[in-house]
C-alpha positions as CSV (number, residue, x, y, z in Angstrom):
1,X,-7.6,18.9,28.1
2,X,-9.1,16.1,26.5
3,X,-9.4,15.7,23.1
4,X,-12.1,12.6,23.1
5,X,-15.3,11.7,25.4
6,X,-13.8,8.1,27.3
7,X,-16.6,6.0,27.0
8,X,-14.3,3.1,28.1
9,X,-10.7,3.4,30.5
10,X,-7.6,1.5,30.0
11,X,-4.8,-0.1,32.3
12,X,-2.1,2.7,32.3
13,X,1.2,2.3,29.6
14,X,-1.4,-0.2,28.0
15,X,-1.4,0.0,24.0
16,X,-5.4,0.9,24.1
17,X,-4.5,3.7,26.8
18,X,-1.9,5.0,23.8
19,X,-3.8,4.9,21.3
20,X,-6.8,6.6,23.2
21,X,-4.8,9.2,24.6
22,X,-1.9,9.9,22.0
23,X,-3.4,13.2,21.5
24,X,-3.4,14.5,25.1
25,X,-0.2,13.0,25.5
26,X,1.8,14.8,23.1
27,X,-0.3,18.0,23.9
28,X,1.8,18.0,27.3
29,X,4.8,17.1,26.3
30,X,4.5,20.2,24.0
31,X,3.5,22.1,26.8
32,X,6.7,20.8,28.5
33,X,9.3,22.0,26.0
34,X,7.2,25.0,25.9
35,X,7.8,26.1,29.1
36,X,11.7,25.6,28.7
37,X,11.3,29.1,27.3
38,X,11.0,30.8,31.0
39,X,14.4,30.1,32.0
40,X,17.2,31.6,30.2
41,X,19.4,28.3,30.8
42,X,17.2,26.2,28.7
43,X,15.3,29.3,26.3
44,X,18.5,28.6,23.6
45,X,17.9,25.0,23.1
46,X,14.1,25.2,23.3
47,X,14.8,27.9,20.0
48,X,15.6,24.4,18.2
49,X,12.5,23.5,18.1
50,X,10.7,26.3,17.8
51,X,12.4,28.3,15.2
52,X,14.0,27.3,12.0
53,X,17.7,27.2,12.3
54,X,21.4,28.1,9.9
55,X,20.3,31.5,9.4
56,X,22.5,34.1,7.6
57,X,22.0,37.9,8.5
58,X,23.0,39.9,5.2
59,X,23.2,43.4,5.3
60,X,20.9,45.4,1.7
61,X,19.8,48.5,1.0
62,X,16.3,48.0,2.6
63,X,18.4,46.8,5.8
64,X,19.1,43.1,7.3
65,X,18.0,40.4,5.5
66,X,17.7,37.0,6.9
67,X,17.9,34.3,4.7
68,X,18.5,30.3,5.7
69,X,20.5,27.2,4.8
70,X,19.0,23.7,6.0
71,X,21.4,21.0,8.4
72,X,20.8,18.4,11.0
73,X,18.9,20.1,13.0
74,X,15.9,20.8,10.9
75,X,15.1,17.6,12.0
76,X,14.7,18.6,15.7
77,X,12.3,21.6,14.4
78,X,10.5,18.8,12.2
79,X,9.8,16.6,15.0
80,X,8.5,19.7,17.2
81,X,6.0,20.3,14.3
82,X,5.1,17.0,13.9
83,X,3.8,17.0,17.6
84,X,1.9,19.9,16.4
85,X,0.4,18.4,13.7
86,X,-0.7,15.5,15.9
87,X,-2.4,17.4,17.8
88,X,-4.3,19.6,15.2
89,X,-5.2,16.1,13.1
90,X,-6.9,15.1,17.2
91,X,-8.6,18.8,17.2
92,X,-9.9,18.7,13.5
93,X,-11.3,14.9,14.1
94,X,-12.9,15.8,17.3
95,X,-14.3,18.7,16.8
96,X,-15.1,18.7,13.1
97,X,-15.5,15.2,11.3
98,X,-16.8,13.3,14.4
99,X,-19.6,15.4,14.6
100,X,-20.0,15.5,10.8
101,X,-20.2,11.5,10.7
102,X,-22.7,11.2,13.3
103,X,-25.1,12.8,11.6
104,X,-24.8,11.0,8.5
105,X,-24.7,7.5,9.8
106,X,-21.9,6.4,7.6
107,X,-20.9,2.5,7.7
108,X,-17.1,1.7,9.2
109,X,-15.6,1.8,5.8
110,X,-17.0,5.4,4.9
111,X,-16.3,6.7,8.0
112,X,-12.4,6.1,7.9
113,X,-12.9,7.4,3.9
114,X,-14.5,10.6,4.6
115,X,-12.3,10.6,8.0
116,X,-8.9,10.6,6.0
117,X,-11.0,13.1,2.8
118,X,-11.3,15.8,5.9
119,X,-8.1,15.9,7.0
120,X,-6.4,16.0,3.8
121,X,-8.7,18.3,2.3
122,X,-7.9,20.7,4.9
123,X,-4.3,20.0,4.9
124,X,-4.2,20.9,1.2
125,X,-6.4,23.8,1.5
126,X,-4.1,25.3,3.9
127,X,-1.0,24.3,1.5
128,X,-2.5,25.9,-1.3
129,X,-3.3,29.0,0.5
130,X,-0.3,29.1,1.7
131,X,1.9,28.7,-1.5
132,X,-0.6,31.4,-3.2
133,X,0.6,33.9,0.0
134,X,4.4,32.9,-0.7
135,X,4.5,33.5,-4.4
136,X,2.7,36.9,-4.1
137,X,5.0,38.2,-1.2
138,X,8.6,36.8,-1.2
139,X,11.1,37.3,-3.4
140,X,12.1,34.1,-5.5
141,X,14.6,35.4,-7.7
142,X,17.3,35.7,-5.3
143,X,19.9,32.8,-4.6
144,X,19.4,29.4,-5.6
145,X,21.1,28.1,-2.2
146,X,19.6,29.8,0.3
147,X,15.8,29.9,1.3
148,X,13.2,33.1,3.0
149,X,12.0,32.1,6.5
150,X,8.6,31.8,4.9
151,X,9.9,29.1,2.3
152,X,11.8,27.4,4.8
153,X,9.2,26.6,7.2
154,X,6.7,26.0,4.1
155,X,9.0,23.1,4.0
156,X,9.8,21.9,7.4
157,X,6.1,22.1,8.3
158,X,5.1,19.8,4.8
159,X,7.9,17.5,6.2
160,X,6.2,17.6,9.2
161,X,2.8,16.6,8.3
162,X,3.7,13.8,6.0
163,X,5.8,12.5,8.8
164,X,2.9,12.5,11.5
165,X,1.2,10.4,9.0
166,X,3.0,7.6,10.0
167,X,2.3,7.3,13.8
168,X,-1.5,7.9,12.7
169,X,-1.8,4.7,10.8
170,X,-1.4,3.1,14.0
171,X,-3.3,5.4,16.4
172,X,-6.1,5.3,14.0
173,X,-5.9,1.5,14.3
174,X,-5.7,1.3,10.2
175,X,-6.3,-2.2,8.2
176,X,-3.6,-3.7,6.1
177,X,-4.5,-3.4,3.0
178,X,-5.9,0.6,4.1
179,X,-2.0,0.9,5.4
180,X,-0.3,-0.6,2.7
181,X,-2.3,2.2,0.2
182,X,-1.7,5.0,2.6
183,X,1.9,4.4,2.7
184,X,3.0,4.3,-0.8
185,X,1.1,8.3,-1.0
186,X,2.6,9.1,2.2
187,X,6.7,7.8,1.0
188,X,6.0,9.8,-2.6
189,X,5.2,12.5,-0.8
190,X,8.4,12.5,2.0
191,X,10.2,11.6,-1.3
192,X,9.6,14.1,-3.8
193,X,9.7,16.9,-0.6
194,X,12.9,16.4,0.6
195,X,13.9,15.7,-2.9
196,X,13.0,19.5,-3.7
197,X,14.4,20.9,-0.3
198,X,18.0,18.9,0.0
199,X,18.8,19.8,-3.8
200,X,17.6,23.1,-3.2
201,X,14.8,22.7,-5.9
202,X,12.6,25.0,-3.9
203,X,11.0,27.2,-6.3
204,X,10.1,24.7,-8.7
205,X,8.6,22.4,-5.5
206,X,6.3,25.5,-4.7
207,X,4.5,25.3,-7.8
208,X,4.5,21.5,-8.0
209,X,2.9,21.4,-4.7
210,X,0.6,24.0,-5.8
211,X,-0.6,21.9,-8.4
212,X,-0.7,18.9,-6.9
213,X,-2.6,20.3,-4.0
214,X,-5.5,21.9,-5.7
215,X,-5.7,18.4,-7.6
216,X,-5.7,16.7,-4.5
217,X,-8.4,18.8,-2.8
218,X,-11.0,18.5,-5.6
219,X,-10.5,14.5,-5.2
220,X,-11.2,14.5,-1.5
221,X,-13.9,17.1,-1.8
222,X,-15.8,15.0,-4.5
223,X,-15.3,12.2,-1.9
224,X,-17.0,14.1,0.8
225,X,-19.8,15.4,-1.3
226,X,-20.6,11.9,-2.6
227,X,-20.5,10.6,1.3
228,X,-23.1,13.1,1.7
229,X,-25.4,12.5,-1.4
230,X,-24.3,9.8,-3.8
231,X,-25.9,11.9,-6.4
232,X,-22.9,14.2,-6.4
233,X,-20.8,11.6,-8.5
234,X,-20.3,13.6,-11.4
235,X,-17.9,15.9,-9.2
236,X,-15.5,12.9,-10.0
237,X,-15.4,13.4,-13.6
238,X,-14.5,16.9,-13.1
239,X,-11.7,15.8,-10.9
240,X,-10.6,13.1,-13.2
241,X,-9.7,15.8,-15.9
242,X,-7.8,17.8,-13.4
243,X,-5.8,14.8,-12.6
244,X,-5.0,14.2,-16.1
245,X,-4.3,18.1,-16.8
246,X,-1.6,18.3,-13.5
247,X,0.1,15.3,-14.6
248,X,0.9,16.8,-17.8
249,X,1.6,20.1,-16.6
250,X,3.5,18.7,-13.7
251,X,5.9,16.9,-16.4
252,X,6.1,20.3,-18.7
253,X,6.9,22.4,-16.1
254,X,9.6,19.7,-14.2
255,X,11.5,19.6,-18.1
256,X,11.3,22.8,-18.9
257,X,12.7,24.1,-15.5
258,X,15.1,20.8,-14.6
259,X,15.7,20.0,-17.9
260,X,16.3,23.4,-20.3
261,X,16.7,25.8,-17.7
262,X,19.4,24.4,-15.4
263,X,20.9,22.9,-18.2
264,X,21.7,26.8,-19.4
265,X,23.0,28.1,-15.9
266,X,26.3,28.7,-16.1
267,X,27.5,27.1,-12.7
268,X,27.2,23.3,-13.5
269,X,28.7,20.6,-10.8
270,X,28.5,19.6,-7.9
271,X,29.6,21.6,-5.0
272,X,28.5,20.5,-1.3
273,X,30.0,23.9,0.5
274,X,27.1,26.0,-1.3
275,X,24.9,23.7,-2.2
276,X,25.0,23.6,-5.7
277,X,23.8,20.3,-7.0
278,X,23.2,21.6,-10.8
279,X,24.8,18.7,-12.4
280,X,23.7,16.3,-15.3
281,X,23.2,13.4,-13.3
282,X,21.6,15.1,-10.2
283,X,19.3,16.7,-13.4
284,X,18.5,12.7,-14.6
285,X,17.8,11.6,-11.0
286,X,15.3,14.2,-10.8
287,X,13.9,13.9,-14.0
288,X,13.7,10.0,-13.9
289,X,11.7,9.8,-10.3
290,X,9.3,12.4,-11.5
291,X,8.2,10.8,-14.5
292,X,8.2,7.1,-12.7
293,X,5.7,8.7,-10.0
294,X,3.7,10.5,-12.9
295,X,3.5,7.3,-15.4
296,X,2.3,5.4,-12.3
297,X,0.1,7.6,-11.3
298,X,-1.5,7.9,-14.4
299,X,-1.5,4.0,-14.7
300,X,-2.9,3.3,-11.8
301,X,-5.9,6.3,-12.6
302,X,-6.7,3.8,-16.2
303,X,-6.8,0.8,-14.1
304,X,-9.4,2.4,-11.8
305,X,-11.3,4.1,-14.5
306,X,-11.4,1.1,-16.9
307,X,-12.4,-1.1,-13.4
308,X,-15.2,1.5,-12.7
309,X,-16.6,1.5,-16.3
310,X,-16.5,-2.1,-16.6
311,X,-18.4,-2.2,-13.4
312,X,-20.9,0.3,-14.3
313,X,-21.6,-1.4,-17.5
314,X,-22.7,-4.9,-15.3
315,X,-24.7,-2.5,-13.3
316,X,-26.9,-1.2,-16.3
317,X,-27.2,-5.0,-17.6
318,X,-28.5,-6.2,-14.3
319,X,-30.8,-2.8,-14.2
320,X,-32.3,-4.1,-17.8
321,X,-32.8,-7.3,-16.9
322,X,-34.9,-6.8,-14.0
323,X,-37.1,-3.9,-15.8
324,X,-37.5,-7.1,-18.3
325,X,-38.3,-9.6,-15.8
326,X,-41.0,-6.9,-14.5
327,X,-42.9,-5.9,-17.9
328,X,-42.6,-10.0,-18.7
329,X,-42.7,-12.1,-15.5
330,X,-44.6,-15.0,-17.5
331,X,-41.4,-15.9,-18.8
332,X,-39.7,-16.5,-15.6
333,X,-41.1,-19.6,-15.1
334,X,-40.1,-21.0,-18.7
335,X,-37.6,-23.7,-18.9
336,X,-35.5,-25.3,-21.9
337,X,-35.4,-28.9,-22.6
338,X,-32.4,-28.9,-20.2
339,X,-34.5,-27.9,-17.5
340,X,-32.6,-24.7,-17.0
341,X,-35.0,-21.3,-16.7
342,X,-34.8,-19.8,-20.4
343,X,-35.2,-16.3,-20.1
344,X,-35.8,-16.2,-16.4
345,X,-33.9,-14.9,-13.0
346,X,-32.0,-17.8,-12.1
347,X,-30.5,-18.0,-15.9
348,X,-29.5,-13.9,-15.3
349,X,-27.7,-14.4,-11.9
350,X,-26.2,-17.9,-13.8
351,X,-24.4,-15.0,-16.2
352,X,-23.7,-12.3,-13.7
353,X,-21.5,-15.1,-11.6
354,X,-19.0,-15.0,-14.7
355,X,-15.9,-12.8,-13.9
């Protein structure tokens, strides 16, 4: 099975031949612990990586229940996912955005833009579907310590993803300053996950994911419309007030949950056993990360937008000059007694050189 045409073959165990073949490569070693379920001798241990692990049977009245701590070796079952996830990023880009990108004849830059808008506006399509399908049909007013099999593996498989992101910067052969942006997203991300998942803020990380998907998707979908026909730009303003809108619900919803409503729970402390972590300063920790990452968000969203307006503002100036130096071209050739053009071309590119 192979995932791209070779147009060109590499030296075995060479890093081209890796990086051309990462796909096919983890495809089979898949396949390999796969196939560890035929024989009963090895079926248990393949589980691992299959199947979410520290599950609790409980006995109610609608019969067993199954519900799930986390421990070491969720990160066994992550790293089997994040094979997975390799593999459907190779499937998606092959069969989906390659063929996209040919057709619209996109320079190198735009193609790794609306490359990396495809994936993750799938990725977060799927996310949001999926959070919408776990709200409507599992219980989430049971235990705070223990986690559904549907939550569970909502979080290993978000884990998962953000951590396959990593080895992609280099399979995808990413420039610096493209790798320096993308990891700062992808750490806030691994952050603010297993923030939620190790201090059993699950509930509260389903609807902040929620929100922060559907704002994500609308930025990467205005990105692929406006790869397709700049004159879908305006998309962007729509997204910009989304942005602003999660960032202040995100906040609202983090205080009045982390800050108000754990604060009234009567079991307050710290205890390791049952993984109650409802304490003050666990409460500040969580409190104070969330609104760094939001505030810098936001900053860093003003610093584009002012950057963007100020360059918009040139553009129109140059845009009126040359409509003048069309209805007036006599006075192009007009000089001062300096001998510098007056009112000409070479006196508007002398002002459009100032930063």
């Amino acid at each position: 099975m192979a995932f791209r045409r070779r147009s060109k073959s590499y030296p075995f165990f060479s890093q081209e031949f890796l990086i051309q073949n990462h796909a096919d490569i983890v495809f089979f070693l898949v396949l390999f612990i796969l196939a560890g379920l035929i024989f009963e001798t090895t079926a248990q241990t393949v589980c691992i990586f299959i199947l979410p692990q520290y599950n609790i049977t409980t006995l109610s009245p609608e019969g067993e229940v199954s519900s799930y701590h986390y421990g070491w070796r969720d990160c066994i079952t992550i790293l089997f996912y994040c094979f997975i996830t390799i593999i459907l990023h190779a499937v998606v880009q092959e069969y989906i955005l390659d063929k996209v990108t040919k057709r619209l004849h996109l320079s190198k830059s735009r193609n790794t833009k609306f490359a990396e808008s495809g994936q993750l506006c799938m990725f977060h399509l799927v996310t949001s579907v999926w959070t919408i399908y776990i709200l409507i049909t599992v219980s989430l007013v049971d235990t705070l310590c223990v986690l559904s099999f549907q939550v569970k593996f909502y979080y290993l498989f978000q884990l998962a993803y953000w951590l396959h992101a990593l080895p992609e910067l280099y399979f995808q052969k990413m420039r610096k300053e493209e790798v320096s942006r993308r990891l700062k997203y992808i750490s806030l991300y691994l952050l603010h996950i297993m923030l939620a998942y190790l201090l059993n803020l699950t509930r509260v990380g389903l609807m902040l994911l929620f929100l922060q998907s559907l704002s994500e998707m609308g930025f990467h979908l205005s990105r692929l419309f406006y790869f397709t026909d700049e004159s879908h730009h305006k998309l962007f303003n729509v997204w910009a007030v989304a942005f602003i809108v999660t960032r202040m619900v995100t906040l609202i919803l983090l205080f009045l949950v982390v800050g108000f409503g754990l604060a009234r729970v009567e079991s307050q402390g710290l205890d390791w056993e049952t993984g109650d972590f409802n304490s003050l300063l666990i409460r500040m920790v969580v409190l104070l990360i969330t609104c760094l990452t939001q505030s810098w968000l936001l900053w860093r969203f003003f610093c584009f937008q002012l950057r963007h307006w100020r360059e918009s503002i040139q553009e129109e100036e140059r845009a009126v000059r040359k409509k003048a130096l069309v209805k007036h071209p006599s006075r192009a050739g007009r000089k001062d007694a300096g001998g510098n053009y007056q009112n000409g071309l070479a006196k508007a590119e002398k002002k459009m050189k100032v930063p």
